[in-house]
N, CA and C atoms as an extended XYZ file, in Angstrom:
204
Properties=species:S:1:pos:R:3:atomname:S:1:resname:S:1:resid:I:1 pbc="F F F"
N        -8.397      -18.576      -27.768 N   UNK     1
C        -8.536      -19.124      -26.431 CA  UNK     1
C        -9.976      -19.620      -26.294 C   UNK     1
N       -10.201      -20.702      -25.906 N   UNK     2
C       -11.467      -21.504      -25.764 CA  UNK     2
C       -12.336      -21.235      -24.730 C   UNK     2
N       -13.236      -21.373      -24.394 N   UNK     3
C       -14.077      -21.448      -23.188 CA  UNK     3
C       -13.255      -21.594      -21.660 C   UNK     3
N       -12.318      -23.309      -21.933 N   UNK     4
C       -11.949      -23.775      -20.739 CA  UNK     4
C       -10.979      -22.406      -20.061 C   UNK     4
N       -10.343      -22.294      -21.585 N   UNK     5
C        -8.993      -21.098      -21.224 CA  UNK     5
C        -9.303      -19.803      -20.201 C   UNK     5
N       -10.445      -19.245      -20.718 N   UNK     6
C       -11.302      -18.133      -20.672 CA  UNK     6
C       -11.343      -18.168      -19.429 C   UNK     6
N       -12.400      -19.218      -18.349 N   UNK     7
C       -12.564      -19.632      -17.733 CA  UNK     7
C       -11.168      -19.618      -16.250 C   UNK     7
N       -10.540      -20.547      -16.966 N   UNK     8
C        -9.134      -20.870      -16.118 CA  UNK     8
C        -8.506      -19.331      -16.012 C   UNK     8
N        -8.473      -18.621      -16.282 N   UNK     9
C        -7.933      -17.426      -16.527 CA  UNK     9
C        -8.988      -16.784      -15.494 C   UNK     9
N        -9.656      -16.450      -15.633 N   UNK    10
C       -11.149      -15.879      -14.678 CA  UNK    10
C       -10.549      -16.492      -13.181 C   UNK    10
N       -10.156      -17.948      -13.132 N   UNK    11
C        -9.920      -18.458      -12.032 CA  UNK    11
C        -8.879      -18.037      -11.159 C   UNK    11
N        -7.905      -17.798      -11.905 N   UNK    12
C        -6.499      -17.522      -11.636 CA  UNK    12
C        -6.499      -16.017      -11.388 C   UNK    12
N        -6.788      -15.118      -12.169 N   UNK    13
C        -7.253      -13.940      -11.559 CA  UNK    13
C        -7.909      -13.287       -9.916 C   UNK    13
N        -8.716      -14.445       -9.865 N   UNK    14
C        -9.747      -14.183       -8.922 CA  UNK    14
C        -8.700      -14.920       -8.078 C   UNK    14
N        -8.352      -16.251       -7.874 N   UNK    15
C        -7.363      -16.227       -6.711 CA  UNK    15
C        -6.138      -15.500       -6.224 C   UNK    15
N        -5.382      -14.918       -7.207 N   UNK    16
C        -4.438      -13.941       -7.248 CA  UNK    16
C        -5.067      -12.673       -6.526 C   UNK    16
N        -6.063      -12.381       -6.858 N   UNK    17
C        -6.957      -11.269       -6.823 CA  UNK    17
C        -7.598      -11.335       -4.695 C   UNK    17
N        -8.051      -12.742       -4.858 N   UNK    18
C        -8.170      -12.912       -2.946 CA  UNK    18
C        -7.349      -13.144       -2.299 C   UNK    18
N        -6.439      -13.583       -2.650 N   UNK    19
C        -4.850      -13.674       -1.768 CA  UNK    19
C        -4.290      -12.056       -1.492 C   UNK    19
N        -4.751      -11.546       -2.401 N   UNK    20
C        -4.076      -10.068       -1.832 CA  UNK    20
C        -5.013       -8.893       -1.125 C   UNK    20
N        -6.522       -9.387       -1.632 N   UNK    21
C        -7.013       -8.603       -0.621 CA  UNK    21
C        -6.948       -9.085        0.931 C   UNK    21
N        -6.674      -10.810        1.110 N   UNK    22
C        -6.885      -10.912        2.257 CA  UNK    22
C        -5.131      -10.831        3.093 C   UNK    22
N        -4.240      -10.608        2.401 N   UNK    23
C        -2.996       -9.801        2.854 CA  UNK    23
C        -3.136       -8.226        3.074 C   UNK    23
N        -4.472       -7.655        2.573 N   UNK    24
C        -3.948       -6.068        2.574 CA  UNK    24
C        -5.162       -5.875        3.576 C   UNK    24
N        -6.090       -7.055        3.829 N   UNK    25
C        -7.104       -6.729        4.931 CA  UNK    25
C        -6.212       -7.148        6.105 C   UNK    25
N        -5.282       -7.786        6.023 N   UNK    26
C        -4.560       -8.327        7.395 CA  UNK    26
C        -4.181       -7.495        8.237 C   UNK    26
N        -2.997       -6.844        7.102 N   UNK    27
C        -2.273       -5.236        7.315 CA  UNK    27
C        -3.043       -4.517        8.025 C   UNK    27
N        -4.443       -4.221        7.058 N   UNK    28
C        -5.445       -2.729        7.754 CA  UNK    28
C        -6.373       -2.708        9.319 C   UNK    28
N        -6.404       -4.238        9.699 N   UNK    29
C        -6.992       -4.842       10.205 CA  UNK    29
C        -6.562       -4.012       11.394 C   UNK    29
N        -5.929       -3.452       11.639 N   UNK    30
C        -5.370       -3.314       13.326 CA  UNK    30
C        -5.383       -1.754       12.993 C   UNK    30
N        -5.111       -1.049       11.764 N   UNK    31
C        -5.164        0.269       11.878 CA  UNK    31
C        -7.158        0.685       11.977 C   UNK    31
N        -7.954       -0.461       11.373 N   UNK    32
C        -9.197       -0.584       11.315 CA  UNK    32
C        -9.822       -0.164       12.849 C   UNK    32
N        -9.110       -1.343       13.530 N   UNK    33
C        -9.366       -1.759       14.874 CA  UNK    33
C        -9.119       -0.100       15.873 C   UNK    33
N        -8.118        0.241       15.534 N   UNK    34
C        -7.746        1.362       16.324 CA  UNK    34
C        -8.776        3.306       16.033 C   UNK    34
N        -9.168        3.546       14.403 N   UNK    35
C        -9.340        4.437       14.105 CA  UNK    35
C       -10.944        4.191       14.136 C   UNK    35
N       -11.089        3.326       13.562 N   UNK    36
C       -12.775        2.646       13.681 CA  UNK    36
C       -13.377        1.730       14.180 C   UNK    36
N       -13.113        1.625       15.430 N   UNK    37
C       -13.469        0.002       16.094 CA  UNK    37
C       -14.938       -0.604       16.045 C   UNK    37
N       -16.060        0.556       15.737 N   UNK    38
C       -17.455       -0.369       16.159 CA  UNK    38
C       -17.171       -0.593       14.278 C   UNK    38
N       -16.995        0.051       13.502 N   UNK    39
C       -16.919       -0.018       11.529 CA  UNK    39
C       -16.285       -1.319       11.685 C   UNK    39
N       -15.096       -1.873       12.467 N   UNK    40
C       -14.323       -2.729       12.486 CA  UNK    40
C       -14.503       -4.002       12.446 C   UNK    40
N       -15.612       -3.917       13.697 N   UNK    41
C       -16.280       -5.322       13.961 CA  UNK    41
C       -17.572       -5.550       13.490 C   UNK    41
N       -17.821       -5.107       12.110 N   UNK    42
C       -18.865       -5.112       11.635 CA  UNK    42
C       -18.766       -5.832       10.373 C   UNK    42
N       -18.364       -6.991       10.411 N   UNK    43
C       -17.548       -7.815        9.305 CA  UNK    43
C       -18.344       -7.884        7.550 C   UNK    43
N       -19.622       -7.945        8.206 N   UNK    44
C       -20.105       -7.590        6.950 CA  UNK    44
C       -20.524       -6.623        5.922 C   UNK    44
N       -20.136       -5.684        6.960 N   UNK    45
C       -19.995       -4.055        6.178 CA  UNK    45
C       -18.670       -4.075        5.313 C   UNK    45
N       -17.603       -4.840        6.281 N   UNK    46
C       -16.276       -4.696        5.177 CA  UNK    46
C       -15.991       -5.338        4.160 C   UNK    46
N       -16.999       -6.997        4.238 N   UNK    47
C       -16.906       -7.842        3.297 CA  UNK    47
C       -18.114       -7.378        2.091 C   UNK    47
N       -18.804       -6.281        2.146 N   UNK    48
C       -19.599       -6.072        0.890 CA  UNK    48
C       -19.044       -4.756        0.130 C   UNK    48
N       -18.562       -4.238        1.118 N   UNK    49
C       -17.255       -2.751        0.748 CA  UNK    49
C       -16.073       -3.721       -0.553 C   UNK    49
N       -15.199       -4.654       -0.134 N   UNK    50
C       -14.925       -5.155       -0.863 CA  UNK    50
C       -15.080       -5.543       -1.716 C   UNK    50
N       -16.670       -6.533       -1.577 N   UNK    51
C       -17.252       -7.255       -3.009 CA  UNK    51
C       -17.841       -6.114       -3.987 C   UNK    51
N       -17.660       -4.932       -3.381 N   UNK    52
C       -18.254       -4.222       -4.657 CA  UNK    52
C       -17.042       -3.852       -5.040 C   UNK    52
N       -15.839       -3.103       -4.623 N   UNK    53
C       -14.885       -2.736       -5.213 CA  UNK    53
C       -14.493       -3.837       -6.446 C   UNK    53
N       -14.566       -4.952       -6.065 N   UNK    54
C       -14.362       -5.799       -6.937 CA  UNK    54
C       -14.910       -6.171       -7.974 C   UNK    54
N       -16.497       -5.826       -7.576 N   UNK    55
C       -17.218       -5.644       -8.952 CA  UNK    55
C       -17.290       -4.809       -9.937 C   UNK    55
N       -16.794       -3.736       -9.238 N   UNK    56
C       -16.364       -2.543      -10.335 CA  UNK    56
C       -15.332       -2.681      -10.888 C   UNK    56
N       -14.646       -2.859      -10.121 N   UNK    57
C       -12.997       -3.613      -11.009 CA  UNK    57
C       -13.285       -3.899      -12.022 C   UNK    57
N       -13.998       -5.770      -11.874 N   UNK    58
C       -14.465       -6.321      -13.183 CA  UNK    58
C       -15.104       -5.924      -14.139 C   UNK    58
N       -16.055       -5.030      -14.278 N   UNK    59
C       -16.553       -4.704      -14.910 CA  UNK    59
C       -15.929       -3.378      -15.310 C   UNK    59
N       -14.753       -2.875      -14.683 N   UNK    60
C       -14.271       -1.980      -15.840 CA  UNK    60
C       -13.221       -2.610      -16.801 C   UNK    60
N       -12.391       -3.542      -16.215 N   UNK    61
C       -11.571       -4.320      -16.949 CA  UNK    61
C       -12.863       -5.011      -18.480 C   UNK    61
N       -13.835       -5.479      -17.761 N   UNK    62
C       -14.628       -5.633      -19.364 CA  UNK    62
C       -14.840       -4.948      -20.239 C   UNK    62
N       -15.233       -3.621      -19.824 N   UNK    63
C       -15.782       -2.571      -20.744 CA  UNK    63
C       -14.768       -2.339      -21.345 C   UNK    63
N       -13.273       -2.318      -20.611 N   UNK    64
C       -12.184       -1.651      -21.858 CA  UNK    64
C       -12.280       -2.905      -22.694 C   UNK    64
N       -12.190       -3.800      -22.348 N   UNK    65
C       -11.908       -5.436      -23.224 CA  UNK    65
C       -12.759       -5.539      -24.094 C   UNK    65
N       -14.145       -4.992      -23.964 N   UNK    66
C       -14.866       -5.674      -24.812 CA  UNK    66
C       -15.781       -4.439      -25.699 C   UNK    66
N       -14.940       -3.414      -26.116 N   UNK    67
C       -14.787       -2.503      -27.282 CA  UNK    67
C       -15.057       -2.461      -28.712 C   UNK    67
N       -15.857       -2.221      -29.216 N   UNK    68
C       -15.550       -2.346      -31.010 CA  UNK    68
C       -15.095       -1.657      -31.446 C   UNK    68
């Protein structure tokens, strides 16, 4: 698999990958609203909560991948 492949794959992941967090933030969104309302409206607390989950993701999916 080439660069482009590599790449396109990275892409497709990652949109697969935001389509469902922003379906499962939709969902939580109102149980958010109700149990934690000032956490709730604090949009950028939830959007860096995310971006790290996601960075750990990735980077564990690498570490198994990229093994000798």
């Amino acid at each position: 698999m080439g660069r482009l492949g590599v790449l396109l794959a990275f892409a497709i992941v990652g949109y697969f990958l935001g389509v469902a967090l922003y379906y499962l933030f939709k969902n939580l969104y109102p149980w958010l609203i109700e149990m934690l309302p000032m956490l709730a409206q604090a949009d950028w607390l939830i959007a860096g909560f995310i971006g790290a989950i996601v960075v750990v993701i990735i980077v564990i999916i690498w570490s198994y991948t990229s093994r000798s």
